[in-house]
Residue frames as a rotation matrix with the C-alpha (Angstrom) as fourth column:
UNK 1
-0.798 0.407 0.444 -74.45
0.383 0.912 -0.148 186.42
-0.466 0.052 -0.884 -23.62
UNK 2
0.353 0.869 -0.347 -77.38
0.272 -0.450 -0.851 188.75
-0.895 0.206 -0.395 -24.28
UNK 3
-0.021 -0.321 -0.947 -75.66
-0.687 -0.684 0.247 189.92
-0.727 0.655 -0.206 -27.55
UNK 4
-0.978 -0.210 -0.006 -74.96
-0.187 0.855 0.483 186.43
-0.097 0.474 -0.875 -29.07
UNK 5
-0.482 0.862 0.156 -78.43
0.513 0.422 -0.748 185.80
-0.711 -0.280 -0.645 -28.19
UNK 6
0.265 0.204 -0.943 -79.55
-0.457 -0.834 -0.309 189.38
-0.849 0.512 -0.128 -30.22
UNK 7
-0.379 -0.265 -0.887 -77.66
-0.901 -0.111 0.418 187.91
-0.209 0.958 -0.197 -33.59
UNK 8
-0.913 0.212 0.348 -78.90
0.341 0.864 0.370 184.67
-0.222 0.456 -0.862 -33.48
UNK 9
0.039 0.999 0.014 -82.56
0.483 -0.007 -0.875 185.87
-0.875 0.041 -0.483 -33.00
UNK 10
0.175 0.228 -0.958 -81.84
-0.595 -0.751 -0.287 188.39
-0.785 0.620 0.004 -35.81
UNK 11
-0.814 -0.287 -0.505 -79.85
-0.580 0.369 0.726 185.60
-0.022 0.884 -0.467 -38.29
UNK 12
-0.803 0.504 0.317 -83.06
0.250 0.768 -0.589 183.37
-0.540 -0.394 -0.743 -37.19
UNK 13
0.252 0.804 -0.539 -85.48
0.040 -0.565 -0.824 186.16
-0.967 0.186 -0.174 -38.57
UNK 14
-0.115 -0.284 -0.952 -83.85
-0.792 -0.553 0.261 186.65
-0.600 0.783 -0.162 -41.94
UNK 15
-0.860 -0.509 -0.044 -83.44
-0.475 0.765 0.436 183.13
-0.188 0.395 -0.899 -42.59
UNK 16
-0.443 0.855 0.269 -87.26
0.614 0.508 -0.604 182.86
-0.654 -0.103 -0.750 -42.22
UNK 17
0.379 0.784 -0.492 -88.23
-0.075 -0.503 -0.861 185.72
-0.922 0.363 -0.132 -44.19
UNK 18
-0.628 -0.495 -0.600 -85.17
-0.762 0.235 0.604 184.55
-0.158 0.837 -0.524 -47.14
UNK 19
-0.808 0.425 0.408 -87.34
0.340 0.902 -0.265 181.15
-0.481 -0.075 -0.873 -46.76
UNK 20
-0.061 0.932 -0.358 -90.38
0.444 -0.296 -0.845 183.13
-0.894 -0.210 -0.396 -47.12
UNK 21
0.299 -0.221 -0.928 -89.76
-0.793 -0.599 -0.113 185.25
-0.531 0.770 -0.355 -50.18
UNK 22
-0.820 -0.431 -0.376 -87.94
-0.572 0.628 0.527 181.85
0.009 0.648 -0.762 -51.97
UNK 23
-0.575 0.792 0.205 -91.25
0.264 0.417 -0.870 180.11
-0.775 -0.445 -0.449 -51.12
UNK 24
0.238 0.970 -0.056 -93.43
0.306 -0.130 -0.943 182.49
-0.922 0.208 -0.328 -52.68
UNK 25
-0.172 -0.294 -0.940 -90.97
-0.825 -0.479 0.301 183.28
-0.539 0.827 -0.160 -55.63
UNK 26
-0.815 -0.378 -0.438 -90.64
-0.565 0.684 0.461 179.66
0.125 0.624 -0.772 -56.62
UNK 27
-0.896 0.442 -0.032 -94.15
0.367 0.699 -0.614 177.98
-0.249 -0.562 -0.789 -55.32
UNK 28
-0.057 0.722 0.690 -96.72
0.978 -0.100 0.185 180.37
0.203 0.685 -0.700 -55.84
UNK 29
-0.975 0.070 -0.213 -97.78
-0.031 -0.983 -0.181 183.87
-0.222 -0.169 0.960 -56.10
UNK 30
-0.567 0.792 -0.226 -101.14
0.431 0.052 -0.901 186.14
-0.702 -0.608 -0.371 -56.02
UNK 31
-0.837 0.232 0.496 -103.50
0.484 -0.113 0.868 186.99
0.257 0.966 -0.018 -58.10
UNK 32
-0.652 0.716 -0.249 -106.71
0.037 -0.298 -0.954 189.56
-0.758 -0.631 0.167 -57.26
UNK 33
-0.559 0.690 0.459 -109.85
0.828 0.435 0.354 188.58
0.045 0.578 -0.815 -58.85
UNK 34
-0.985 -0.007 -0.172 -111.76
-0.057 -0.930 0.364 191.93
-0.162 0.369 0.915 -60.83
UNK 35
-0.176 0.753 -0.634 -114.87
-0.789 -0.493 -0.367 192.76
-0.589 0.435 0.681 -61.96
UNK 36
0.481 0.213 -0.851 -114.42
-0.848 0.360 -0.389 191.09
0.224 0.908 0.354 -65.10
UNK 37
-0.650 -0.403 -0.645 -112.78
-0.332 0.913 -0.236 187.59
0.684 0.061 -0.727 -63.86
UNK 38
-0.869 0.018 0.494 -115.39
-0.468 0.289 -0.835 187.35
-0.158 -0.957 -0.242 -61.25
UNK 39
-0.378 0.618 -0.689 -117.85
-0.299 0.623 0.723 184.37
0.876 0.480 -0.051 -61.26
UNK 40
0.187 0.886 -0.424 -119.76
-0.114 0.449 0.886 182.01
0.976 -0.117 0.185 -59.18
UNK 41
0.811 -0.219 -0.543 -117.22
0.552 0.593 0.586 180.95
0.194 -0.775 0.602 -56.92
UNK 42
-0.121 -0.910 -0.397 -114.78
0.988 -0.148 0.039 183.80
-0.094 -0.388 0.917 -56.78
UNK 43
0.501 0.560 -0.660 -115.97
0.803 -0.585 0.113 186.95
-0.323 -0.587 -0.743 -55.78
UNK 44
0.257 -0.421 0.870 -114.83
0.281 -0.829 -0.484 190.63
0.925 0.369 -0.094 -57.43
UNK 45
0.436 0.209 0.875 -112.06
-0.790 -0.376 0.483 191.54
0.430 -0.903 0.001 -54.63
UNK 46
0.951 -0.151 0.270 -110.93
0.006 0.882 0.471 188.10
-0.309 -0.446 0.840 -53.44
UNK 47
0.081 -0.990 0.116 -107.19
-0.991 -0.067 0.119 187.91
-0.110 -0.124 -0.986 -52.97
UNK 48
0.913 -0.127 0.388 -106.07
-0.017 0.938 0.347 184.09
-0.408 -0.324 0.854 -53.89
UNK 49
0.026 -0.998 -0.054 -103.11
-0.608 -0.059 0.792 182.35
-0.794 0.012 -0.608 -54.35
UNK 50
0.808 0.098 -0.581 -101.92
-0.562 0.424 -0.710 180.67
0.178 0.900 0.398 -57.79
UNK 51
0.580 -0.496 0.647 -99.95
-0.025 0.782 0.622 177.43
-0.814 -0.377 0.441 -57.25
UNK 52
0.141 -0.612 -0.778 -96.98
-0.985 -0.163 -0.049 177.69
-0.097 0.774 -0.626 -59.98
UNK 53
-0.716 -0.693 -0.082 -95.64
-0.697 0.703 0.144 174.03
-0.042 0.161 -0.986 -59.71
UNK 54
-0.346 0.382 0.857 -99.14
0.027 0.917 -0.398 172.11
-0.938 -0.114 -0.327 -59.65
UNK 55
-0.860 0.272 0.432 -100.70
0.502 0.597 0.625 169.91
-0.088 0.755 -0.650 -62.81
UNK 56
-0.542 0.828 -0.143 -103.35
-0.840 -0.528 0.127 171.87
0.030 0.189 0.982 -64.65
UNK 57
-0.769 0.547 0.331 -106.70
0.587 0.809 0.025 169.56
-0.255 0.213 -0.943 -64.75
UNK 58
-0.568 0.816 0.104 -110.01
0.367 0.138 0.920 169.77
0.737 0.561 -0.378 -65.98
UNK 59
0.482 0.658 0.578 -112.28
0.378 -0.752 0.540 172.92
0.790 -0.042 -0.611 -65.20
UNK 60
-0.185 -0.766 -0.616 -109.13
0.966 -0.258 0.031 174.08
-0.183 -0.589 0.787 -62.85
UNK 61
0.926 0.260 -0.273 -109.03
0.209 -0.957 -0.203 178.34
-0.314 0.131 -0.940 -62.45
UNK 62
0.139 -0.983 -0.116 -105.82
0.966 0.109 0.234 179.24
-0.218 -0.144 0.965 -64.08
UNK 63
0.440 -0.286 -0.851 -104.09
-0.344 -0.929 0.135 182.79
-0.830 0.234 -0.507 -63.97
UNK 64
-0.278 -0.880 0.384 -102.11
0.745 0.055 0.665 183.37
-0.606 0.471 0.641 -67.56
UNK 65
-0.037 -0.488 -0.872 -100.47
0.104 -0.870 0.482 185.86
-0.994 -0.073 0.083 -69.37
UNK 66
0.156 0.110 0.982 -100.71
0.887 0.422 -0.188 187.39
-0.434 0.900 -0.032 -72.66
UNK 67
0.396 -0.585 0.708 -98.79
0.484 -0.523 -0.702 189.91
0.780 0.621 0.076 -73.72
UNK 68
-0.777 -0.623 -0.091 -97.39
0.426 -0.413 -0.805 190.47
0.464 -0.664 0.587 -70.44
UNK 69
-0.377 0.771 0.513 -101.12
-0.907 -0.419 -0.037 191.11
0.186 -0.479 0.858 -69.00
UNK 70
-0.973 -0.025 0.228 -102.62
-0.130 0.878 -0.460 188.54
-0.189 -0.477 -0.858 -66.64
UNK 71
0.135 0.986 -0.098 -106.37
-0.880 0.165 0.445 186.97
0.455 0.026 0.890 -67.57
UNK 72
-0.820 -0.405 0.405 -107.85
-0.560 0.717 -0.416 184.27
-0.121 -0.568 -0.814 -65.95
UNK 73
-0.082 0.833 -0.547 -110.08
-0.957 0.088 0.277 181.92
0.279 0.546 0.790 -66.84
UNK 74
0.620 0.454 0.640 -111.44
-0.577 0.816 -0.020 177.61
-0.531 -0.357 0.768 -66.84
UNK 75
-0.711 -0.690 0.134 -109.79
-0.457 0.599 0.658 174.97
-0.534 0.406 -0.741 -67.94
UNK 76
0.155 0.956 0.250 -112.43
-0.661 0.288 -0.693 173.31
-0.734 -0.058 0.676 -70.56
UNK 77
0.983 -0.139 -0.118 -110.48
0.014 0.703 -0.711 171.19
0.181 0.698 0.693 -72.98
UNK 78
0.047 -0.954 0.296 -106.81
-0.246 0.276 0.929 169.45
-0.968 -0.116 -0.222 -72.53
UNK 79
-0.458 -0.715 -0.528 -104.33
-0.685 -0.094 0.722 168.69
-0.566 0.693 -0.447 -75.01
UNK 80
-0.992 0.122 -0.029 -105.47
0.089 0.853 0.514 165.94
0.087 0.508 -0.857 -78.20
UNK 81
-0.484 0.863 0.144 -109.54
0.569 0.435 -0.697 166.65
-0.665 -0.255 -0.702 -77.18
UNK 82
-0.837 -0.262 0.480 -111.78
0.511 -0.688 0.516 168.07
0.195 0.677 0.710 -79.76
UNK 83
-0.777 0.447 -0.443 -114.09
0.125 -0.581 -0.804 171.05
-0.617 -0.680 0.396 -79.11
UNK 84
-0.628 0.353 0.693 -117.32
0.343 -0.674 0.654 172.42
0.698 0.649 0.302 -80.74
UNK 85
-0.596 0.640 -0.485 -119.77
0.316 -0.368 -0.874 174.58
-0.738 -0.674 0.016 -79.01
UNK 86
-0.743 0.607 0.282 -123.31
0.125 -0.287 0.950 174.80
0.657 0.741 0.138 -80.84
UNK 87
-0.170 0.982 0.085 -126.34
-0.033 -0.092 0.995 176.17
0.985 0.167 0.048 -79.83
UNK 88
0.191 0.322 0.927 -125.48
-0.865 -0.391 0.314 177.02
0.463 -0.862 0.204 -76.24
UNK 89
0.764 -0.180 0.620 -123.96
-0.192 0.853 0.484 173.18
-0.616 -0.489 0.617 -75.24
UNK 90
0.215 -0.960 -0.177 -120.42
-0.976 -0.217 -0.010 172.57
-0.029 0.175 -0.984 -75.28
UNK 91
0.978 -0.078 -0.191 -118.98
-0.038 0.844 -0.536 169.12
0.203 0.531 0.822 -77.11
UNK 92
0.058 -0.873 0.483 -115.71
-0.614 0.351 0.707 167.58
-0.788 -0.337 -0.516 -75.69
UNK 93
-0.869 -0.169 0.465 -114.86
0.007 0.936 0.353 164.32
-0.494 0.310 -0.812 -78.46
UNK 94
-0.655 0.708 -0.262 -118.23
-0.149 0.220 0.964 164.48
0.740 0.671 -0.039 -79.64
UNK 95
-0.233 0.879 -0.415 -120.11
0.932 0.323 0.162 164.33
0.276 -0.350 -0.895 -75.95
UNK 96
0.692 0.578 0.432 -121.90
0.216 -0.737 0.641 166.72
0.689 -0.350 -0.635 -74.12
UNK 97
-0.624 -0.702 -0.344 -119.81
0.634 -0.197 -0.748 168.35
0.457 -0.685 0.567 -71.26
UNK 98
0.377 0.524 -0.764 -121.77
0.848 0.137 0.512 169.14
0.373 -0.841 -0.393 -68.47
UNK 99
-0.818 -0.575 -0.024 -120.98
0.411 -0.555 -0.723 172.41
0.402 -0.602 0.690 -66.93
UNK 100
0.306 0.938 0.161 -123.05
0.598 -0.322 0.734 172.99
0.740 -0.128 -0.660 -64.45
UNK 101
-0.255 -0.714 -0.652 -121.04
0.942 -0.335 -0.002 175.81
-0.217 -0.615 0.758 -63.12
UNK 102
-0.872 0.171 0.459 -122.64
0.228 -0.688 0.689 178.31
0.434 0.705 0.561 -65.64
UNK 103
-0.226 0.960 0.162 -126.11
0.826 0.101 0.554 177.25
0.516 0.260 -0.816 -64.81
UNK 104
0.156 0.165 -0.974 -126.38
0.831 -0.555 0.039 180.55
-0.534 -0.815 -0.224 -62.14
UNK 105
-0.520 -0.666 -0.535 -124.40
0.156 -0.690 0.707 182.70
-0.840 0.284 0.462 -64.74
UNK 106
-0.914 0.308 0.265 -126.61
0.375 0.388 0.842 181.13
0.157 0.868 -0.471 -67.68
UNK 107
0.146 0.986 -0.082 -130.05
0.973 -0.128 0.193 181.97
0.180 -0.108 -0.978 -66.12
UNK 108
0.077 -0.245 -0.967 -128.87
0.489 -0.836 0.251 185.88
-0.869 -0.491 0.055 -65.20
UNK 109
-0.824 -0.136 -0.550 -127.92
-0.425 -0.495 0.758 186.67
-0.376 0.858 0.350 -68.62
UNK 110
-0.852 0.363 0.377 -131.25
0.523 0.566 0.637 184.41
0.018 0.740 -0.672 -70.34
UNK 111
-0.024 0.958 -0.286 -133.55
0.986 -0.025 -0.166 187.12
-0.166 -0.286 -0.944 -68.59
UNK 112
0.347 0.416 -0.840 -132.82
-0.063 -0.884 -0.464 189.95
-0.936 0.214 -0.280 -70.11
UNK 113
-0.493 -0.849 -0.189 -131.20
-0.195 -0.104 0.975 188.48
-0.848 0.518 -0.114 -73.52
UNK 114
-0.300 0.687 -0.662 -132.87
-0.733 -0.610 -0.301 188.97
-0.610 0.396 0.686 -76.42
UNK 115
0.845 0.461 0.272 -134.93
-0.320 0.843 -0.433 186.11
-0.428 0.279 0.860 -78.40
UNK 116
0.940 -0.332 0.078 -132.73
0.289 0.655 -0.698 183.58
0.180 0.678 0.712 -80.20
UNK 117
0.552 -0.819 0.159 -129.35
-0.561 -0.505 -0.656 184.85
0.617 0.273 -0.738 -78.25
UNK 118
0.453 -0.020 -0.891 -126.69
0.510 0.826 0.240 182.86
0.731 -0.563 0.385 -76.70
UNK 119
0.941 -0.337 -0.044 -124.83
-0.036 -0.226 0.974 182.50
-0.338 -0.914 -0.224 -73.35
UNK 120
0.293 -0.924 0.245 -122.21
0.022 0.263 0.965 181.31
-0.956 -0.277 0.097 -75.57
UNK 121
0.265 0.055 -0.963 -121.28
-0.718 -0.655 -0.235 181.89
-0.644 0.753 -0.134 -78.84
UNK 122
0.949 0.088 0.304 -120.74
0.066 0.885 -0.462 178.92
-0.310 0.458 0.833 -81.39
UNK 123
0.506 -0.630 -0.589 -117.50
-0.853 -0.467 -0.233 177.65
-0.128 0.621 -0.773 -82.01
UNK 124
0.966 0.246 -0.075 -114.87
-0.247 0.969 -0.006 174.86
0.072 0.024 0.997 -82.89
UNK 125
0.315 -0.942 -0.120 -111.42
0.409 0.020 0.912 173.40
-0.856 -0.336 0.392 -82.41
UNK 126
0.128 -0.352 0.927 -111.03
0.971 -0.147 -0.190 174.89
0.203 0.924 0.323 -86.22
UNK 127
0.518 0.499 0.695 -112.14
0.638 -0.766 0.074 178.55
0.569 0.406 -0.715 -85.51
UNK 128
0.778 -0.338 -0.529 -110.23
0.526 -0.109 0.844 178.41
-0.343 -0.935 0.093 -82.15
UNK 129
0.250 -0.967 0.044 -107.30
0.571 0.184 0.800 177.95
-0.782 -0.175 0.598 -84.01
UNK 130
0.193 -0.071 -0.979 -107.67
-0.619 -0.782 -0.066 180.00
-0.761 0.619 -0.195 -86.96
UNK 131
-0.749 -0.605 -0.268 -106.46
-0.634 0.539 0.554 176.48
-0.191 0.585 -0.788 -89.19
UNK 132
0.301 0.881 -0.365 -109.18
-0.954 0.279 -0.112 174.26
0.003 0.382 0.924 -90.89
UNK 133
0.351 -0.149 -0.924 -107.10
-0.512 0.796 -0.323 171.40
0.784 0.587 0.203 -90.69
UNK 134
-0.805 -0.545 0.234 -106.43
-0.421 0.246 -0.873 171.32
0.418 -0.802 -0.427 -87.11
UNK 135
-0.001 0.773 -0.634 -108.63
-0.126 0.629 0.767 168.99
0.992 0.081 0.097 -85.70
UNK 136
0.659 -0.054 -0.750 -107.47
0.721 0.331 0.609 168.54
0.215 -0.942 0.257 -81.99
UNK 137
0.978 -0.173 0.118 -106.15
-0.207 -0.715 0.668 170.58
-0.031 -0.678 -0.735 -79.29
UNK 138
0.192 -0.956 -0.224 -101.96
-0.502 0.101 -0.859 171.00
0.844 0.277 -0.460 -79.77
UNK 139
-0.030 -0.778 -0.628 -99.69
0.848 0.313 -0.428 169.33
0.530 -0.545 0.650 -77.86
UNK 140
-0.675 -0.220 -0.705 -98.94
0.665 -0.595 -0.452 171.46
-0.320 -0.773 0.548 -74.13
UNK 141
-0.921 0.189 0.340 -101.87
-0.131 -0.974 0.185 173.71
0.366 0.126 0.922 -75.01
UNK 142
-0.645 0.756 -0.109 -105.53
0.622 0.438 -0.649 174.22
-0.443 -0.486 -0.753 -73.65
UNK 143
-0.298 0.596 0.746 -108.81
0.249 -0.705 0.664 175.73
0.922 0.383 0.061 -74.23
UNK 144
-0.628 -0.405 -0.665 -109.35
0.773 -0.427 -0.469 178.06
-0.095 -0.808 0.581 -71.95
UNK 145
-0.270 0.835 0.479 -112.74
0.616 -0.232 0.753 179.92
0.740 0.498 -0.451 -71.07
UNK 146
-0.813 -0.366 0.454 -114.27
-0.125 -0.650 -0.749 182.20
0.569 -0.666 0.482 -69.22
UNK 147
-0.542 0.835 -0.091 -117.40
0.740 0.424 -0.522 181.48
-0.397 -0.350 -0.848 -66.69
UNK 148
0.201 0.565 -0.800 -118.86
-0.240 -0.763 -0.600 184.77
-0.950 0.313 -0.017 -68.05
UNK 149
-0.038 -0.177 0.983 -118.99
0.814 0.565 0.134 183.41
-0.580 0.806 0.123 -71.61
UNK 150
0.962 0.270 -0.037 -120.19
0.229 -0.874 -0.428 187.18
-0.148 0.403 -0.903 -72.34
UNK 151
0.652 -0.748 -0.119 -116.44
-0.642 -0.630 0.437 188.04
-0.402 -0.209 -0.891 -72.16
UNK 152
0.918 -0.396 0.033 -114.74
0.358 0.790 -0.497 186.29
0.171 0.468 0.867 -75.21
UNK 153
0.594 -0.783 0.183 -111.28
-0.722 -0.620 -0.307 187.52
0.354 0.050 -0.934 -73.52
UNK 154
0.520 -0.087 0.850 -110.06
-0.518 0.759 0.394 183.95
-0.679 -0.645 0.349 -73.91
UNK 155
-0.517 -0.690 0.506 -109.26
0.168 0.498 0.851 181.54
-0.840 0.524 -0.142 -76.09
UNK 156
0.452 0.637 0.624 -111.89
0.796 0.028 -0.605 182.38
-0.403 0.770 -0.494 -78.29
UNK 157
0.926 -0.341 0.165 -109.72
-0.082 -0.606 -0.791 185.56
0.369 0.719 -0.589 -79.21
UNK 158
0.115 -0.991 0.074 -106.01
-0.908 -0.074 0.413 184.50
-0.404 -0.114 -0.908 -77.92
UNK 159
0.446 -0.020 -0.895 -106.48
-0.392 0.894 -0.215 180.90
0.805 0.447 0.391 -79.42
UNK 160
0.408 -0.186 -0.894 -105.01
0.392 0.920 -0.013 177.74
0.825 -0.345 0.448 -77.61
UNK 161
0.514 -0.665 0.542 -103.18
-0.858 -0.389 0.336 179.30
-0.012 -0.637 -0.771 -74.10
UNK 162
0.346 -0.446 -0.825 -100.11
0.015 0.882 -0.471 176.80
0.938 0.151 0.312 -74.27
UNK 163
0.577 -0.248 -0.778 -98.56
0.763 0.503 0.406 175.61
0.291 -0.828 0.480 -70.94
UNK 164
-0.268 -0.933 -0.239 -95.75
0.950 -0.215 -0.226 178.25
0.160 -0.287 0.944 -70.74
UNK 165
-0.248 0.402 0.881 -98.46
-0.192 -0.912 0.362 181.10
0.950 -0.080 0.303 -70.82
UNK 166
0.594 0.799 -0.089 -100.22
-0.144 0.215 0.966 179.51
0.791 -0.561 0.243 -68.00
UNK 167
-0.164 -0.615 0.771 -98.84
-0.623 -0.542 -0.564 181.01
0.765 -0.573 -0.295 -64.54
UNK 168
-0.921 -0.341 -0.188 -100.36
-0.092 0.659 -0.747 178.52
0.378 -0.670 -0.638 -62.23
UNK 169
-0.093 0.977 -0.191 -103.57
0.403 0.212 0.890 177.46
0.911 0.006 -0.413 -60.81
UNK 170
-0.279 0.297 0.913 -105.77
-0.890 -0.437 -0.130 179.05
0.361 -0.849 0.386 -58.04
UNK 171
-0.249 -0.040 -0.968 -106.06
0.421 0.896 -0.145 177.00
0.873 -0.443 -0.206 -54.95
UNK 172
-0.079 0.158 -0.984 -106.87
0.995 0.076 -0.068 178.88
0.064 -0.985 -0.163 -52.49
UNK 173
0.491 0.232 0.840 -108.56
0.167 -0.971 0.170 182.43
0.855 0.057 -0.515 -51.30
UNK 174
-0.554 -0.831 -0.056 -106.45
0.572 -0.330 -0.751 184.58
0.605 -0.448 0.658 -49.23
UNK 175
-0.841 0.466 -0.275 -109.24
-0.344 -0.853 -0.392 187.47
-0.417 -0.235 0.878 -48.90
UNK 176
0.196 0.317 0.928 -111.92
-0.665 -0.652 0.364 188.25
0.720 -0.689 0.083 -47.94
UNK 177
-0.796 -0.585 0.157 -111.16
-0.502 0.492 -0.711 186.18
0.338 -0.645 -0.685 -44.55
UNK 178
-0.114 0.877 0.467 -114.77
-0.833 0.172 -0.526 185.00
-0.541 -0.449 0.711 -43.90
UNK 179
0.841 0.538 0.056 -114.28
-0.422 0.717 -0.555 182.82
-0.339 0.443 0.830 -47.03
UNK 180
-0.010 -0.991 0.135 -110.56
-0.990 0.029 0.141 181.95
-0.144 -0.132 -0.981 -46.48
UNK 181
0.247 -0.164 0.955 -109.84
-0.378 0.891 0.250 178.61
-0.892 -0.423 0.158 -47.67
UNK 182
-0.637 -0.241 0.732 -109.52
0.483 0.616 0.623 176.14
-0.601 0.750 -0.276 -50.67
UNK 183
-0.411 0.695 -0.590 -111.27
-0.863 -0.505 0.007 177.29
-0.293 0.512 0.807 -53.94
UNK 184
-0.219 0.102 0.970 -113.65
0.324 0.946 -0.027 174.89
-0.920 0.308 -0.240 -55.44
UNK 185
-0.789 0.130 -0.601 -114.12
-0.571 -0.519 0.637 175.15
-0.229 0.845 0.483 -59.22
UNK 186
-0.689 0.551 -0.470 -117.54
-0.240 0.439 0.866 173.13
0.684 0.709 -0.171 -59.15
């Protein structure tokens, strides 16, 4: 009896860690936030997870990949919207877009930057793309920023990140454990 008892517990254990491992292959996986990806709300060091199967949205963190090297960065413009940034204030369609996520990141860098410099750097949905005649964001693609605007290792130099670059959104902080929970992006 005690033997039977020994293989189930053992076919019990496998079948949870085969679960486990198909879980995190097909559902999500992790991503550690650096130096250089770290912002307001996600700490240099923080261990989170990146949800593979949910719907990107508006100012979402997403992890993707370019040339086989992970960056991570904001959603700040969906498919069909056009962009311009001028003069430090970012145009969606033609309105203003609020982001008052920067505004912590924005005042750090305005006190030691030199007269007449920005937080951001002027651009448009033309320059993104490298085409004068593109006018709106492709089909399945996004613009994609960083909160540290100082670090144009976005779309401003990979152009558009289409959908199939874009590994999956952060949802949630693994590490440190004091600030274990959901991420907010706002």
């Amino acid at each position: 009896m005690a033997r039977r008892d020994l293989i189930r517990d053992i076919i019990i254990f496998l079948v949870i860690i085969l679960a486990l491992i198909l879980v995190r292959i097909f559902f999500f996986s992790t991503f550690k936030i650096t130096d250089k990806t770290a912002n307001s709300y996600l700490k240099s060091g923080d261990l989170v997870t990146v949800a593979t199967r949910r719907s990107v949205l508006d100012k979402d963190f997403v992890v993707y990949t370019i040339d086989g090297k992970e960056y991570m960065g904001r959603i700040v413009a969906q498919p069909g919207q056009t962009v311009t940034s001028m003069d430090d204030v970012l145009y969606v369609d033609g309105e203003v877009k609020e982001e008052d996520y920067l505004k912590r990141q924005k005042a750090d860098f305005m006190k030691t930057a030199q007269p007449g410099q920005l937080f951001t750097d002027d651009f448009t949905t033309q320059t993104i793309s490298g085409k004068d005649n593109l006018n709106k964001i492709p089909k399945n693609s996004y613009l994609i920023l960083n909160d540290n605007r100082r670090d144009k290792k976005d779309s401003r130099t990979f152009g558009f990140i289409s959908k199939e670059q874009i590994k999956g959104v952060i949802s949630f902080r693994i590490l440190p454990l004091d600030r274990f929970g959901f991420v907010t992006v706002e």
